[in-house]
C-alpha positions as CSV (number, residue, x, y, z in Angstrom):
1,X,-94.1,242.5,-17.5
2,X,-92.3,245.0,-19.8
3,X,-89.1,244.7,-18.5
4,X,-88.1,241.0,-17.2
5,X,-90.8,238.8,-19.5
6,X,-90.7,240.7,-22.9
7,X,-87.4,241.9,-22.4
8,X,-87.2,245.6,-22.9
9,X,-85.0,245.7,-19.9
10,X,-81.9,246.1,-22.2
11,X,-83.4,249.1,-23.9
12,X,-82.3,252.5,-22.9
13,X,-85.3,254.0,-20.9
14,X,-85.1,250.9,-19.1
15,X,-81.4,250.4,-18.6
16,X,-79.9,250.3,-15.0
17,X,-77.2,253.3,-14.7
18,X,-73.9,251.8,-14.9
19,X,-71.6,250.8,-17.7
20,X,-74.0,249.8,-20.3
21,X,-76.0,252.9,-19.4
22,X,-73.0,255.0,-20.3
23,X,-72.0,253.4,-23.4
24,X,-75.5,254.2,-24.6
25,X,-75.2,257.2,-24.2
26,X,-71.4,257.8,-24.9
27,X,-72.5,256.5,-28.8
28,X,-75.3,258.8,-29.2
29,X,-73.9,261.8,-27.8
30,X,-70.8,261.2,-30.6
31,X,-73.2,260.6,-33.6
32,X,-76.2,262.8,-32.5
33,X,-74.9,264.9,-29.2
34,X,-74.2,268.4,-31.0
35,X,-75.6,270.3,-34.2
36,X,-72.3,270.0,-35.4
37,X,-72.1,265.7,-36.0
38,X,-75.2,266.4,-36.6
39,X,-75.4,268.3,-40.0
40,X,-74.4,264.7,-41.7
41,X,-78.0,263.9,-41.5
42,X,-79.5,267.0,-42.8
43,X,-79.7,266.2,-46.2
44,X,-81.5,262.9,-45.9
45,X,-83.9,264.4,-43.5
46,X,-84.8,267.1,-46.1
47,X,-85.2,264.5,-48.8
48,X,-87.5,262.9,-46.3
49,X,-89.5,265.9,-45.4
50,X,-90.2,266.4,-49.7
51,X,-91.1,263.0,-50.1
52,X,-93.5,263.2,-47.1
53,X,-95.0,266.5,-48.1
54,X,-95.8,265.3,-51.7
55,X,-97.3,261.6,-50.8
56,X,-99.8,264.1,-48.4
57,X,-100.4,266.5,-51.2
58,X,-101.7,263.4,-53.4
59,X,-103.2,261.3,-50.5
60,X,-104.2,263.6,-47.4
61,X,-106.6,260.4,-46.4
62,X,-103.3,258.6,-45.7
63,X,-102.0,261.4,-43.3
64,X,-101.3,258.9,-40.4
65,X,-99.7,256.1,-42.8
66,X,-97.7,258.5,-44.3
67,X,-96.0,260.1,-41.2
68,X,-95.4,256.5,-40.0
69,X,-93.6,256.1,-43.0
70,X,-91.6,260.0,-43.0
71,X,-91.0,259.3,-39.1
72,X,-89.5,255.6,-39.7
73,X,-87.6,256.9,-42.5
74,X,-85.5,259.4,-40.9
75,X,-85.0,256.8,-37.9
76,X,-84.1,253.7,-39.8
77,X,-81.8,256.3,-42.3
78,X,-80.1,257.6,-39.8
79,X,-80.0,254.2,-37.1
80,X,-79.3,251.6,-40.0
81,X,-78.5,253.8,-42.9
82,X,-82.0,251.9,-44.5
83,X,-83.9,253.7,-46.6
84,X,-87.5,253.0,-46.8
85,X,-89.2,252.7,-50.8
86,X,-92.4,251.3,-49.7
87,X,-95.5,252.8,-48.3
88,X,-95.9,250.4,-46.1
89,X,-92.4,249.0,-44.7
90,X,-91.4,245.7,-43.0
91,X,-89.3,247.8,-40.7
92,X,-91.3,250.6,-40.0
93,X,-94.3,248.2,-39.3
94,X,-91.6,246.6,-36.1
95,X,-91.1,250.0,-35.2
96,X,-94.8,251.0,-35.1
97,X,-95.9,247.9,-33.3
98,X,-92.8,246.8,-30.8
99,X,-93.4,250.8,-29.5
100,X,-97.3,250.5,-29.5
101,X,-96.7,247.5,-27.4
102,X,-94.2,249.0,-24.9
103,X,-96.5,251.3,-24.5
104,X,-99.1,248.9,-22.9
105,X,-96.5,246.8,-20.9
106,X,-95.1,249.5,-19.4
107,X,-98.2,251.7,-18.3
108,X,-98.4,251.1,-14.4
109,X,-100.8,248.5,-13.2
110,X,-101.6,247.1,-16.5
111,X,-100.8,243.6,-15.6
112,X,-101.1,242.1,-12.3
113,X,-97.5,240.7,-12.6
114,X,-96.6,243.9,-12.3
115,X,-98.0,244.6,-9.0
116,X,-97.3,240.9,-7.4
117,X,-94.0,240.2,-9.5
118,X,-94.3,236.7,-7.4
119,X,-96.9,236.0,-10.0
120,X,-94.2,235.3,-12.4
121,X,-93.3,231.8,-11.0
122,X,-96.8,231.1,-12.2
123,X,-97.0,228.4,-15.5
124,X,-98.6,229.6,-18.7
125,X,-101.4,227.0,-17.9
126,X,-101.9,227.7,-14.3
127,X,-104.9,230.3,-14.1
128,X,-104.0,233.7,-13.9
129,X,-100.7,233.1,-15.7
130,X,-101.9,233.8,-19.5
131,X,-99.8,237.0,-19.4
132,X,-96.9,234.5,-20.2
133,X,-97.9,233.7,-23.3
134,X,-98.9,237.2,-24.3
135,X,-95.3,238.3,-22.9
136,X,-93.9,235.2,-25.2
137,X,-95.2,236.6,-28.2
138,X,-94.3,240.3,-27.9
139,X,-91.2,239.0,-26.9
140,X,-90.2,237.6,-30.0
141,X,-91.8,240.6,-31.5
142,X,-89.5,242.9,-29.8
143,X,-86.7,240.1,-30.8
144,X,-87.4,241.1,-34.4
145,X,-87.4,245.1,-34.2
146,X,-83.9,244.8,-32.4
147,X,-82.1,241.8,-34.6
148,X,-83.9,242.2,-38.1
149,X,-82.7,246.2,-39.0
150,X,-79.4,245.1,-37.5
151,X,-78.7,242.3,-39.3
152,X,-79.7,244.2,-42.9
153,X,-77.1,246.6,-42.1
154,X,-74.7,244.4,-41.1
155,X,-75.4,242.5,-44.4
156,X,-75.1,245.7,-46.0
157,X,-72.0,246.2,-44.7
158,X,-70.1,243.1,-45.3
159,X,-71.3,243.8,-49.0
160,X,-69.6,247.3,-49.2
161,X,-72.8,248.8,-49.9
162,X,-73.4,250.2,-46.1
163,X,-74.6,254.0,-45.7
164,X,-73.6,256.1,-43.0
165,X,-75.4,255.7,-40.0
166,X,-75.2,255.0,-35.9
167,X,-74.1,251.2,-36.9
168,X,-71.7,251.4,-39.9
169,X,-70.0,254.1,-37.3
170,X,-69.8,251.5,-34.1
171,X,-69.5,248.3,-35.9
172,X,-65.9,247.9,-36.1
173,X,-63.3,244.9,-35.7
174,X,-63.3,245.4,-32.0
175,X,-67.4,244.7,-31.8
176,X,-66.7,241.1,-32.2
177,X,-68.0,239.4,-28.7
178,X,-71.8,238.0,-28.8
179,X,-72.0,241.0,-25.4
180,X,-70.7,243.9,-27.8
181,X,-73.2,242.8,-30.5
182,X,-75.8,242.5,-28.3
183,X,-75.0,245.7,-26.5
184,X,-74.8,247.7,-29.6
185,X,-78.0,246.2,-31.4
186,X,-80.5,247.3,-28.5
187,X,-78.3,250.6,-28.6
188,X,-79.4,251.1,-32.0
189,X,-82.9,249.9,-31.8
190,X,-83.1,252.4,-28.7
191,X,-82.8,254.9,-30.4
192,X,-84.3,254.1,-33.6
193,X,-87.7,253.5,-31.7
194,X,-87.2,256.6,-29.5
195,X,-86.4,258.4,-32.4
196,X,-89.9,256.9,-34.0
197,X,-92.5,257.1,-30.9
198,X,-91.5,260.7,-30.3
199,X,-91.3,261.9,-33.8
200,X,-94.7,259.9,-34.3
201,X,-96.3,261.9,-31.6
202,X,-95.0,264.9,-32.4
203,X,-96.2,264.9,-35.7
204,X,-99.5,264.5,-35.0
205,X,-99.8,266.8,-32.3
206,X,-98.9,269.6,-34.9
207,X,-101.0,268.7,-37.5
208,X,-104.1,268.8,-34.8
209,X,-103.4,272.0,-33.4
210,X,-102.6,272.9,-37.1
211,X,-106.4,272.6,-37.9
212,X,-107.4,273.7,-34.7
213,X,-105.5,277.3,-35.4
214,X,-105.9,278.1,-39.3
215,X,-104.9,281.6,-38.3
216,X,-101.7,280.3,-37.3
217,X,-101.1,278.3,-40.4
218,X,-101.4,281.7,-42.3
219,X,-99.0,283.6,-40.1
220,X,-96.8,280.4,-40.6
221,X,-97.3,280.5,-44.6
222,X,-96.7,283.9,-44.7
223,X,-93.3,283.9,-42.9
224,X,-91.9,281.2,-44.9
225,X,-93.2,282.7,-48.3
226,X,-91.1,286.1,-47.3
227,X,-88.4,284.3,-46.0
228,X,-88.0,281.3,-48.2
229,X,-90.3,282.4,-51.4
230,X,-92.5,280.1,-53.3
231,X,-90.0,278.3,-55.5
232,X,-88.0,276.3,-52.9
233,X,-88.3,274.0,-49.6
234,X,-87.1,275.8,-46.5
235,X,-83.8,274.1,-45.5
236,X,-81.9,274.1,-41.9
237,X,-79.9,276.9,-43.3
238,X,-83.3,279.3,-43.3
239,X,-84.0,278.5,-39.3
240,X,-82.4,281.9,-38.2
241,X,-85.2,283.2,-40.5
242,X,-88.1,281.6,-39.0
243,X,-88.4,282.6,-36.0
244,X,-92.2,282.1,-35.8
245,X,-91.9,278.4,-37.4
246,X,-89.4,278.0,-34.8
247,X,-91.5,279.4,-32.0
248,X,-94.6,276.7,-33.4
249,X,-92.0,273.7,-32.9
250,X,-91.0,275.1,-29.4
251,X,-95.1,275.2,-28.5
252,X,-96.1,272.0,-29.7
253,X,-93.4,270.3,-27.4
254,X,-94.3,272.6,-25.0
255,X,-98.1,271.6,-25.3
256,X,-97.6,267.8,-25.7
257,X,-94.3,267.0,-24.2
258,X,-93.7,263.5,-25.5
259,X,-92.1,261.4,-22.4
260,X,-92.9,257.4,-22.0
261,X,-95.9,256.3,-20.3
């Protein structure tokens, strides 16, 4: 269902090893693959993490909204070289949706198709078949996460106006074919939407165990206000000084690892 009728086949998880396989992940080892490439997209994560913190300080009802936002933020930035203004984004919202819906295609045994793939070959308005349809419209749904972002940052770049990011690195004179543009948009979406789902879960798993451990949140506080002090944002430079903030980051993926359904 996932795979052959909505078409997530051509995204990474779901990728066949072979050629394309390793062109995935040729590209994102080169952009992402060491802490050295890497550092280029500290400072917009940073901003990110202010902006995130503040719109929580003034709306802590909106805690879920606004880590959808933070999360898409630092994948459409760094993906696309977007950068999201509005609480609620166009772009973010594919994100958020195309993933909550791989979610359910993928899960094992949650369509019969799955388990009789000969139920395919069945028409929309045979009985039984209405999986089509709901495969038609998540589909085009998944059509729009991986071609919309994409073609704003090609836009973008035509216009001179492009950011750094994964695409405005691989799009070059050379990605001409319809194969290399369609290869390196589900590349990008790949890992834009990785980069969301995990982030996403992440998130929330911290800010649960967060209020499930207030003593931890004071040991927390109290390191970063020695470390850091009171009058700045801790930064990727201050890691090596937070050993316990580090060791809180370690647990949570440790706790909830975040792997696909």
């Amino acid at each position: 269902m996932g795979g052959e009728l909505i078409g997530w086949k051509n995204a990474l998880p779901l990728v066949r090893y072979g050629e394309t396989f390793q062109l995935y992940r040729k590209r994102f080892h080169q952009l992402f693959g060491t802490p050295t490439v890497a550092k280029a997209f500290h400072e917009s994560e940073i901003l990110s993490v202010q902006d995130f913190l503040l719109s929580v300080s003034k709306r802590p009802d909106d805690l879920l909204l606004y880590i959808k936002k933070h999360v898409g933020t630092v994948a459409l930035r760094m993906v696309y070289g977007y950068q999201v203004t509005e609480k609620e984004d166009e772009f973010v919202h594919l994100l958020d949706r195309g993933m909550g819906q791989f979610a359910v295609a993928t899960a094992p045994g949650a369509f019969l198709v799955d388990i009789l793939p000969s139920l395919r070959y069945l028409p929309s308005w045979f009985p039984g078949g209405g999986f089509h349809s709901q495969a038609q419209a998540w589909g085009q749904n998944l059509h729009d996460m991986v071609t919309k972002p994409y073609d704003y940052m090609k836009s973008q770049l035509d216009a001179g106006a492009a950011n750094h990011s994964f695409v405005s690195t691989f799009v070059t004179s050379d990605v001409t074919r319809e194969g290399d543009i369609h290869d390196l948009r589900w590349n990008a979406s790949s890992i834009a939407a990785g980069g969301f789902s995990t982030r996403l879960s992440a998130l929330q798993v911290f800010f649960l165990m967060m209020s499930l451990h207030p003593e931890v949140q004071i040991k927390a506080r109290a390191e970063i206000e020695e470390a850091v002090g009171t009058d700045r944002f801790p930064t990727f430079a201050d890691r090596p000084n937070l050993p316990y903030i580090d060791a809180i980051c370690r647990e949570i993926f440790r706790f909830h690892t975040v792997v696909p359904n």
